[in-house]
N, C-alpha and C positions, 0 to 999 in steps of 0.2 A: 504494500500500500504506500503512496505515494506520501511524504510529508507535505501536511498544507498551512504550518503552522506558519508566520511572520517570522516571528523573532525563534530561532532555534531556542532548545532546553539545553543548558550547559550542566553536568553533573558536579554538584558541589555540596559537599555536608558539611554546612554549619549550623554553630549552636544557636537554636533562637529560641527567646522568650516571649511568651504572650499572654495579654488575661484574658481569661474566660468564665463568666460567670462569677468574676469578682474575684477567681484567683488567681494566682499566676501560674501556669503554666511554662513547660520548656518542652521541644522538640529541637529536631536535627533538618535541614532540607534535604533534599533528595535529588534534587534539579533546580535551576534558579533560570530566570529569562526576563527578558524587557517587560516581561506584562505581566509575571506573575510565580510562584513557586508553587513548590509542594512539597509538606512540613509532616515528616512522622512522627508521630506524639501518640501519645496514647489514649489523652485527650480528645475525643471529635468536637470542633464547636459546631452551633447550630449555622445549617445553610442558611446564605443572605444573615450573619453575624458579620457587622464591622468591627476590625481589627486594626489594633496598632502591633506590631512585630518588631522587635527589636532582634537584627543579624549581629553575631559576636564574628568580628571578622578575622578575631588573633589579633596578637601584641596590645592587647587593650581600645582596641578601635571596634567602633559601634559604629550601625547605622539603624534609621527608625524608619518602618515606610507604613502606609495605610494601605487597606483591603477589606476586600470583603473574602468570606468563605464562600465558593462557588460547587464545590462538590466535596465529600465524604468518603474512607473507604475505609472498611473494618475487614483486614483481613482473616481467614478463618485460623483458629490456632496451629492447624497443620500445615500451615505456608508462611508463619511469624517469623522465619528465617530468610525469607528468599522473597515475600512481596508483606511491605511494611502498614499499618495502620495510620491513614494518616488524613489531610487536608489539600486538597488546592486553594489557592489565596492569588485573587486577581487584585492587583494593586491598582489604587485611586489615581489618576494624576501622574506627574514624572517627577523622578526624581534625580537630579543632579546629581547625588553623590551616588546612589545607589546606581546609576548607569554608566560614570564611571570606572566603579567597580566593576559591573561587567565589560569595560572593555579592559578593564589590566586582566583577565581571564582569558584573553582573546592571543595576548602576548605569546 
């Protein structure tokens, strides 16, 4: 199948934080792109939940982006190792620093 996506998915795990439901939460990404990631957590937030994520990007450097929760996926316990529970997260708006960052990935 042919990819139709815009911005390709880059594979990158990093540490993110979120709240959800008033707590904070933490997941890992699994892929990152111009338009949006996908955060396994163990955590599901509710679809259409707006989200602020904070990416740990190493050596002490943070970036914060907004989103919404676009999709869900709970995988069954017999595949916990090889396909992950997690979230897609379409981001609001652009972000300067956070596109940045993806093009030093690009390096």
């Amino acid at each position: 199948m042919a990819e139709k996506r815009t911005f390709p998915r880059l594979k990158k795990r990093l540490i993110v934080e979120f709240v959800s439901e008033g707590v904070l939460r933490t997941g890992f990404t699994r892929d990152v792109s111009h338009t949006g990631l996908f955060v396994a957590a163990a955590h599901l937030p509710k679809m259409g939940e707006s989200l602020s994520v904070t990416l740990n990007l190493g050596e002490g450097k943070k970036i914060s982006v907004e989103g919404t929760v676009v999709r869900g996926h709970r995988a069954p316990t017999s595949l916990s190792f090889s396909e992950p529970t997690g979230f897609s997260f379409e981001l609001h708006g652009y972000s300067e620093e956070f596109t940045r960052y993806l093009s030093s990935l690009h390096r």
